[in-house]
N, C-alpha and C positions, 0 to 999 in steps of 0.2 A: 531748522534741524528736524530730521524726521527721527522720532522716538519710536522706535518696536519694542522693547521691554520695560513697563514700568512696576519699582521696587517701593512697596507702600509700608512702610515702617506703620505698625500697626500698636494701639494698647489695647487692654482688655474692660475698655468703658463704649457706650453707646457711641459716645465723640466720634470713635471711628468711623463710622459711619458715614461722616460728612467727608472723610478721607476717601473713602470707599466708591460714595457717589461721584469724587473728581475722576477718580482715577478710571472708573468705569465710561465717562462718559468723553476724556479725552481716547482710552484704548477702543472705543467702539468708532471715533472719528478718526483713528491712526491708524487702525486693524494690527491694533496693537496688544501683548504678551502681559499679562498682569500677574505680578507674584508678591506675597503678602512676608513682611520679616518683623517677628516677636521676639525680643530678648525677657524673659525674666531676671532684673537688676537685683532682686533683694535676696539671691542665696549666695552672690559672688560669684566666681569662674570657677561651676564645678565642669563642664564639660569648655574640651577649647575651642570645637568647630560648631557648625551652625549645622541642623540635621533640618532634613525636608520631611514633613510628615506624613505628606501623599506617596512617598516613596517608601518609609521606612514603618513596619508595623511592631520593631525592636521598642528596648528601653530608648524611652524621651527624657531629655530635658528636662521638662517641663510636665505639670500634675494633670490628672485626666480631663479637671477644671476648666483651665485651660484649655485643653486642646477641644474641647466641647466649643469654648468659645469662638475661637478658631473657625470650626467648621461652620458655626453658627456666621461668624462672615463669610463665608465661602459661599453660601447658601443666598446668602444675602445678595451678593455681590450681580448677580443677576448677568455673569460675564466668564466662563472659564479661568480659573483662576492656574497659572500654571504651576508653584512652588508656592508650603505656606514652608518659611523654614522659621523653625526655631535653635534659642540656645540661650546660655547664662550668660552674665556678668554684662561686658559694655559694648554696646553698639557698634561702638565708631571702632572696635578693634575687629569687627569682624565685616564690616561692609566692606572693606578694601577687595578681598579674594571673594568674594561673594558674587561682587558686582562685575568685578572680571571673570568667572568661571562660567556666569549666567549671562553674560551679554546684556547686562542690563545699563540701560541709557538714559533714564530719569530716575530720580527719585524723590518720593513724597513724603513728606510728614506735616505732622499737625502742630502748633504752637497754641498755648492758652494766654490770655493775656491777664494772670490773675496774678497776686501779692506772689506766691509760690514760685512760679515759673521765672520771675524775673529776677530772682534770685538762683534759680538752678533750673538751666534752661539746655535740655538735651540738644534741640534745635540749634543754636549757635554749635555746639559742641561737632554736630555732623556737617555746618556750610564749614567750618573750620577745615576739616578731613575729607569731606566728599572729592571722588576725582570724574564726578559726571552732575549735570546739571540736576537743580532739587528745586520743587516746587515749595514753600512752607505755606500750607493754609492756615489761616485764623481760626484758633477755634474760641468758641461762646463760651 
């Protein structure tokens, strides 16, 4: 399968990073589209759509914190990044139209493999719902 857009479910820990590094170095061997997707989970569903921040310099989602860090991966990313979008509540309710609106044909995320996660494991939650192929990296 040839991938032109990949959608890197991103959190707001260094972890990403190793997320970052995949995704960069398959979009640079695919001459392929990289866009970054942050939910903040912990205020619930104040907004219902997912906003792109390169686009939008309105009220966000999401605290200035954030979107610092954000750009702080964009920077990072050492690859054009096309869409960071943000938004609240849950993930898996908002990749559906996202990933169809965007053309996007991969998608990444990262798993931890500690006491925490295997009890509440966003990861399973998205191979459950996703309707395009998803990488899940290991993370340390």
């Amino acid at each position: 399968m040839e991938y032109r857009h990949i959608l890197v479910a991103v959190e707001l820990s260094d972890d990403t990073k190793v997320l970052i590094d995949r995704a960069t170095f398959f979009a640079d061997k695919l001459d392929a589209d990289i866009s970054f997707v942050y939910i903040d989970g912990t205020h619930g569903e104040i907004y219902p759509e997912l906003v792109d921040i390169q686009a939008n310099d309105g009220d966000l989602p999401i605290n200035q914190d954030a979107v610092n860090h954000l750009k702080e991966f964009e920077a990072y990313a050492k690859h054009p990044i096309k869409h960071i979008f943000v938004g609240t509540g849950d993930l898996n309710d908002k990749l559906k139209n996202t990933i169809s609106a965007n053309n996007v044909d991969l998608l990444m995320c990262g798993h931890h493999h500690d006491f925490w996660h295997k009890l509440i494991s966003h990861s399973k939650q998205i191979i459950d719902t996703s309707p395009i192929d998803i990488l899940v990296v290991p993370m340390e």
